[in-house]
MDAnalysis code that builds the backbone (N, CA, C; Angstrom):
import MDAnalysis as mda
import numpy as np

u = mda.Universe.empty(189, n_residues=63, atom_resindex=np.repeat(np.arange(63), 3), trajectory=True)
u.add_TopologyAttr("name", ["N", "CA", "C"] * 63)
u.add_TopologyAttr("resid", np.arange(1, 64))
u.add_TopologyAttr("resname", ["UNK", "UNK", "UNK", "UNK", "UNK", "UNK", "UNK", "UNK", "UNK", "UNK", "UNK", "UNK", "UNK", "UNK", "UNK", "UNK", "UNK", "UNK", "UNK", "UNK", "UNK", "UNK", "UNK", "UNK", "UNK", "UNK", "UNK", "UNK", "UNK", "UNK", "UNK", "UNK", "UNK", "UNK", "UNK", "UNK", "UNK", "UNK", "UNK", "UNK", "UNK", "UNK", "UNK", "UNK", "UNK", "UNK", "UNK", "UNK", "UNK", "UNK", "UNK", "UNK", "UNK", "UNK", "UNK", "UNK", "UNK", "UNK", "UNK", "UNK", "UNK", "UNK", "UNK"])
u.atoms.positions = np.array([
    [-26.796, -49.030, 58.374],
    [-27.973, -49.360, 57.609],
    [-28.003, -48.504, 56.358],
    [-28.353, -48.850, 55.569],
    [-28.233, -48.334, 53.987],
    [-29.699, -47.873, 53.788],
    [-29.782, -46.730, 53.541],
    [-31.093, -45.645, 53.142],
    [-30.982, -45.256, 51.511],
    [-32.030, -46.003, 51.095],
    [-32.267, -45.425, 49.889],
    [-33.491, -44.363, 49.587],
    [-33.202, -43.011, 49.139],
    [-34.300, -42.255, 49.111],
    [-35.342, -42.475, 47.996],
    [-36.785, -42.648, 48.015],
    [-36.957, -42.562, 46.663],
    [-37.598, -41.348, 46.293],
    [-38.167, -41.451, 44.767],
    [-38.996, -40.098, 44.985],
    [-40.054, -40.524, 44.431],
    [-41.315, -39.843, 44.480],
    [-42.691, -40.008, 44.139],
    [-42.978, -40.334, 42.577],
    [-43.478, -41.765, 42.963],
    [-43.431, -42.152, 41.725],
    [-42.454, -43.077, 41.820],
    [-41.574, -43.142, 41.696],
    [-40.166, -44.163, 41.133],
    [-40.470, -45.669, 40.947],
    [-39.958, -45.678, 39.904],
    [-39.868, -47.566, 39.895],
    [-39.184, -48.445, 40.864],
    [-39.785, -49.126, 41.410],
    [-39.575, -50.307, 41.989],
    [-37.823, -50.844, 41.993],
    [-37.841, -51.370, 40.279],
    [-36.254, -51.602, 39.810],
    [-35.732, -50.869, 39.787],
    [-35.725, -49.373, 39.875],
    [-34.769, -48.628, 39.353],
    [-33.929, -48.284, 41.077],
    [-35.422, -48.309, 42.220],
    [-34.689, -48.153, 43.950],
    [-33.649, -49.501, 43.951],
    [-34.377, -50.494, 43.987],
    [-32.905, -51.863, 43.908],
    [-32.017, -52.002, 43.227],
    [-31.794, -51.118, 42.150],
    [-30.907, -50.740, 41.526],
    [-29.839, -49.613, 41.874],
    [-30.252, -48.760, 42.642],
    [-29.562, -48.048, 43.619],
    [-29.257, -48.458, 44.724],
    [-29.723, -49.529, 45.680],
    [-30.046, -49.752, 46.469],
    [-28.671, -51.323, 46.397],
    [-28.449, -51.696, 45.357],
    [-27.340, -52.642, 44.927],
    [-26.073, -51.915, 45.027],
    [-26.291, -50.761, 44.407],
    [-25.002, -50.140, 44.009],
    [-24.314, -49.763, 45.395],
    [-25.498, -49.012, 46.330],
    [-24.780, -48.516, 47.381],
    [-24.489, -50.120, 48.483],
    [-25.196, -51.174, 48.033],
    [-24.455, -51.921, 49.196],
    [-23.276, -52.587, 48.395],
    [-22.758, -52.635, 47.663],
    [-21.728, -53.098, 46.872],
    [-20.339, -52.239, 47.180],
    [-20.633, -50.491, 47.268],
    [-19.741, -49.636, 47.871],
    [-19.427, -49.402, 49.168],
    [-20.173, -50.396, 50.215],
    [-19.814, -50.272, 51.124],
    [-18.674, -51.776, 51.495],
    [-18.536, -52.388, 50.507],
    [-17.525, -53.269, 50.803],
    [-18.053, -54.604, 51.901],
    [-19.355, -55.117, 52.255],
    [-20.093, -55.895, 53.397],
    [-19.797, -57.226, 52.548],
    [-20.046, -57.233, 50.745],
    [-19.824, -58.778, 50.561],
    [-18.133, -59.185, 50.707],
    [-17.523, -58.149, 50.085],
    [-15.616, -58.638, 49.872],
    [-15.481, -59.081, 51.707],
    [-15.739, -57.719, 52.326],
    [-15.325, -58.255, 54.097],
    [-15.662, -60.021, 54.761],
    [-17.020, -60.062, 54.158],
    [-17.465, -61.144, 54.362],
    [-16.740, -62.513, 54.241],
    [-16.358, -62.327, 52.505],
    [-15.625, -63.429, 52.235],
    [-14.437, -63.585, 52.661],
    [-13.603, -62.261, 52.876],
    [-12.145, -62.295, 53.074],
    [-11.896, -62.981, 54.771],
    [-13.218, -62.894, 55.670],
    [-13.285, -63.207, 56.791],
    [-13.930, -64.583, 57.130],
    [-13.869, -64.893, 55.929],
    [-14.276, -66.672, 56.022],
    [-13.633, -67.896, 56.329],
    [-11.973, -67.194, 56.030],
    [-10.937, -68.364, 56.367],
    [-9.651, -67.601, 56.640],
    [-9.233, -67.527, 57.666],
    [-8.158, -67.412, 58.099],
    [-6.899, -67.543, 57.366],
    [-6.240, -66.508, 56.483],
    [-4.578, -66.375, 56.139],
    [-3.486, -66.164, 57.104],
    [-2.813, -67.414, 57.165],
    [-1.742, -66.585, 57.364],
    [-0.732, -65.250, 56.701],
    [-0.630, -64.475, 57.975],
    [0.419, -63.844, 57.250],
    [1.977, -63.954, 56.007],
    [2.643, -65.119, 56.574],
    [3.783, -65.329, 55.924],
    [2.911, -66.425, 54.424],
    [1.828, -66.710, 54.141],
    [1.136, -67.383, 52.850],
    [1.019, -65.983, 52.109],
    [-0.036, -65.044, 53.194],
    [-0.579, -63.911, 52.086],
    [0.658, -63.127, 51.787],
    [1.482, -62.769, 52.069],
    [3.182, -62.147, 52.055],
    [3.516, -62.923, 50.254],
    [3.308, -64.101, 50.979],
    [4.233, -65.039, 49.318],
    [3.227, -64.918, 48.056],
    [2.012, -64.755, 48.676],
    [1.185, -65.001, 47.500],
    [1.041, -63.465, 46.433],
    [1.284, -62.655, 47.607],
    [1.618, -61.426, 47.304],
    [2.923, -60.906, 45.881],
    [4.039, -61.505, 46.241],
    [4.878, -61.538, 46.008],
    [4.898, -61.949, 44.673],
    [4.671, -63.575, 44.945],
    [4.091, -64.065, 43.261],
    [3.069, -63.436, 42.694],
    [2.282, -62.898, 43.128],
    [1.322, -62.189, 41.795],
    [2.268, -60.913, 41.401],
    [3.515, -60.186, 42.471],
    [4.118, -58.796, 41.834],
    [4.737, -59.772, 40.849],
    [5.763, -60.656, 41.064],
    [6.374, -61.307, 40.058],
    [5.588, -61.259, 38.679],
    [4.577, -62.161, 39.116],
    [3.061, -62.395, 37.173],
    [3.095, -61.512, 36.713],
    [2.958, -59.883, 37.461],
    [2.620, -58.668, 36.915],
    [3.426, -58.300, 35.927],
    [4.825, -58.293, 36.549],
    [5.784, -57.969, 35.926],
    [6.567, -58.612, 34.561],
    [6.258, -59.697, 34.871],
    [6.847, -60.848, 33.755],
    [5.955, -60.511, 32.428],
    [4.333, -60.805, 32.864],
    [3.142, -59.655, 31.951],
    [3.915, -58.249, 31.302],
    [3.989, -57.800, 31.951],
    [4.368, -56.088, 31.758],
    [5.742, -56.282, 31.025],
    [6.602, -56.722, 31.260],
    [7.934, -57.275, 30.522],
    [7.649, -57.802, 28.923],
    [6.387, -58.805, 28.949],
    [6.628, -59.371, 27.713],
    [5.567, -58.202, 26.763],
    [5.018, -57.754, 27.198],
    [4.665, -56.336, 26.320],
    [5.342, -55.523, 25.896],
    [6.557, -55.190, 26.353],
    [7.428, -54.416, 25.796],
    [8.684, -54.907, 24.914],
])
């Protein structure tokens, strides 16, 4: 559970504004989505692979 402290006085927006940040660092929306559909291993492996490839081909034509 995520505790936001406030202090006396504080704005409203400024706690949900902290209160965003720390549930964003705990990683609950990425888990969420990444656990929505099932990868295979040998897809996420290739897909892997081709994005090192993009990177590089990128990084290649810069120089």
């Amino acid at each position: 559970m995520i505790i936001v402290p406030l202090k006396e006085g504080e704005n409203i927006e400024r706690a949900l504004k902290k209160f965003k940040r720390k549930y964003e660092k705990t990683g609950v929306v990425k888990e969420l989505r990444r656990r929505q559909e099932f990868v295979k291993p040998s897809i996420r492996n290739r897909k892997e692979r081709m994005h090192a490839v993009y990177v590089q081909k990128m990084q290649d034509s810069e120089e």
